[in-house]
C-alpha positions in Angstrom: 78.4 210.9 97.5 78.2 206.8 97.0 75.3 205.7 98.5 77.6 202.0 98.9 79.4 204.7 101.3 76.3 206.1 102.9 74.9 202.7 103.9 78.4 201.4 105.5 78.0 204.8 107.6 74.7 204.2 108.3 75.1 200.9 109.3 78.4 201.2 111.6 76.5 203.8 113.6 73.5 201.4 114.0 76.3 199.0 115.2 77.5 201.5 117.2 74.3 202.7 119.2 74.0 199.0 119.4 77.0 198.6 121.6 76.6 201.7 123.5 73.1 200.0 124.5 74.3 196.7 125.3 77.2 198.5 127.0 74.6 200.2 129.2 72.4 196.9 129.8 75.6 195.1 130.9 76.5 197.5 133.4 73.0 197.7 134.7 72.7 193.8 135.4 76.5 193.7 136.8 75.4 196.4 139.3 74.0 194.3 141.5 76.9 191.6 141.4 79.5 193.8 142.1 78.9 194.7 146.0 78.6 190.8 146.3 82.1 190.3 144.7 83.0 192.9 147.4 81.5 190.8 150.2 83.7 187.7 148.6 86.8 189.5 148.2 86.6 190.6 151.8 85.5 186.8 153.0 88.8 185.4 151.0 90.3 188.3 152.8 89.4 187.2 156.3 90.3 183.3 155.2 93.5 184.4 153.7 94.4 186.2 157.6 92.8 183.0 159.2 95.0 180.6 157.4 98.2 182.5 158.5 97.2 182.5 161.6 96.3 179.4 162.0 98.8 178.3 164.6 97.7 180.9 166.9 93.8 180.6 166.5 94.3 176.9 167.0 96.1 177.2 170.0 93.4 180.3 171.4 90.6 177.5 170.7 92.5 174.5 172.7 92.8 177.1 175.7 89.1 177.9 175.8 88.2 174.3 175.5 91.3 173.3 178.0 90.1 176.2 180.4 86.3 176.4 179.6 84.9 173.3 179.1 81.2 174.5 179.6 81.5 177.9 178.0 83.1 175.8 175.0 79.8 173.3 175.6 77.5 176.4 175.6 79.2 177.8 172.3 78.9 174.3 170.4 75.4 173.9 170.9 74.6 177.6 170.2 76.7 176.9 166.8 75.0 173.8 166.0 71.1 175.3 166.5 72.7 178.3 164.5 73.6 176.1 161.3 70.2 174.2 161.7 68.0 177.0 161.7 70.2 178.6 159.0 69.7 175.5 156.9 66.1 175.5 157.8 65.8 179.5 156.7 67.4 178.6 153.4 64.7 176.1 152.3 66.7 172.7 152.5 64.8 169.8 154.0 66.2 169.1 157.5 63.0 166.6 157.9 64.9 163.4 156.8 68.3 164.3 158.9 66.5 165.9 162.4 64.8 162.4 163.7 68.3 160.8 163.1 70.5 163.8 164.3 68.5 164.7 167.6 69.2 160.9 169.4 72.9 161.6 168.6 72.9 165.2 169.7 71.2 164.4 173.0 73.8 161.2 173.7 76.5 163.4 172.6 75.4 166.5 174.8 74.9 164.3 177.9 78.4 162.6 177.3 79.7 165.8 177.7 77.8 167.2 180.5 78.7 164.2 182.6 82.4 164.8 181.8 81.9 168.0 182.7 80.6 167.1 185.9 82.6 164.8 186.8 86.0 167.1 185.9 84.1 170.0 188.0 83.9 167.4 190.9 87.4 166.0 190.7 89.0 169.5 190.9 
């Protein structure tokens, strides 16, 4: 046998047990990435149904505020401590925006409450 022959063998199966490994590696480290490319699929999913529909969910939030001004009130600030403290938990600095943000919140909130009031009273 030609030992030119015997070294091209001996060298595509090196190649090939090369592949096989990195083959192997890939699939390991993608592992983890696929179930959050399922998470994302199903998110696009849920934006995709929320765009079509956005007529309706419009319409379902301008009743709740139209009919329930304070449970819409409650709901807002509940939302807006949510997304603080989730921007808080993920490590960004909410140092340099809180001293400016809570004068506004508080003026805003009380706007609002004495509209409330005053709606509440009217009727």
């Amino acid at each position: 046998m030609d030992p030119r022959l015997v070294e091209i063998a001996l060298r595509k199966q090196r190649l090939q047990l090369r592949a096989e490994a990195q083959r192997d590696d890939m699939v390991y480290r993608l592992s983890g990435i696929d179930a959050t490319l399922d998470r994302l699929d199903a998110a696009r999913e849920h934006l995709a149904w929320a765009k079509e529909k956005a007529p309706l969910l419009s319409i379902g939030v301008l009743t709740v505020l139209a009919l329930k001004p304070r449970l819409t009130l409650r709901l807002a600030k509940r939302a807006w401590v949510g997304w603080l403290l989730l921007r808080q938990a993920r490590g960004r600095p909410l140092a340099a925006l809180l001293p400016v943000a809570a004068p506004l919140l508080r003026r805003l909130l009380g706007v609002l409450s004495r509209a409330i009031a005053q709606r509440a009273a009217r009727g």
